[in-house]
N, C-alpha and C positions, 0 to 999 in steps of 0.2 A: 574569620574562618581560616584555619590552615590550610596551606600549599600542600597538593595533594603529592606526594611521592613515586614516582616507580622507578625499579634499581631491578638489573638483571644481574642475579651473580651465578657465572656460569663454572658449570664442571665439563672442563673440554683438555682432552690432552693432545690437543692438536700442535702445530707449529707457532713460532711466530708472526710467518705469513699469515695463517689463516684467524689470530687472534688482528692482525690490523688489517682484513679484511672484515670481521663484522663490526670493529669500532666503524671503520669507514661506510660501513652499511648504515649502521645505526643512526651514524649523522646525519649521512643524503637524505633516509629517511624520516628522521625528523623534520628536516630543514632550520630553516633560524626562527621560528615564533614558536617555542617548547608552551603545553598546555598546563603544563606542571616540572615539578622541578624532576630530572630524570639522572639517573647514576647506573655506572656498569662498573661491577666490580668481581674482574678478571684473577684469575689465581697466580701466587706471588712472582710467580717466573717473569708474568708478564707487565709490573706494575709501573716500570719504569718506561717502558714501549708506553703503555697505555697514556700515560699522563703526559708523552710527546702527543701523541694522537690526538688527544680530548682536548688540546691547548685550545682558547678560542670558539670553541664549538657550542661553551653552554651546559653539555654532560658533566656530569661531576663523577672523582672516584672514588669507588670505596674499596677496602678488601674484605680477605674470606678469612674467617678465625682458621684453625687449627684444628 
């Protein structure tokens, strides 16, 4: 059976702050035993914050085409 997927790629023109507060959300609320495998893939501005953030955490990232 495959590993079931979920990826949130959001359209947010907000700050930087408030893109590494929902990373940060996202993880508290998973905590460390993921049901499946889970990916956020934030728009390009912020891809380099993100992959500090997700370090360790288990999240994977992905981005947003064009």
């Amino acid at each position: 059976m495959r590993t079931k997927l979920v990826a949130g790629n959001w359209k947010m023109n907000g700050t930087r702050a408030q893109a590494r507060e929902l990373i940060d959300g996202i993880a508290s609320g998973l905590g460390d035993s993921l049901p499946c495998d889970v990916a956020v893939c934030p728009a390009y501005v912020y891809l380099a914050e993100a992959a500090g953030a997700l370090a360790g955490t288990g999240i994977d990232l992905g981005g947003q085409s064009i």
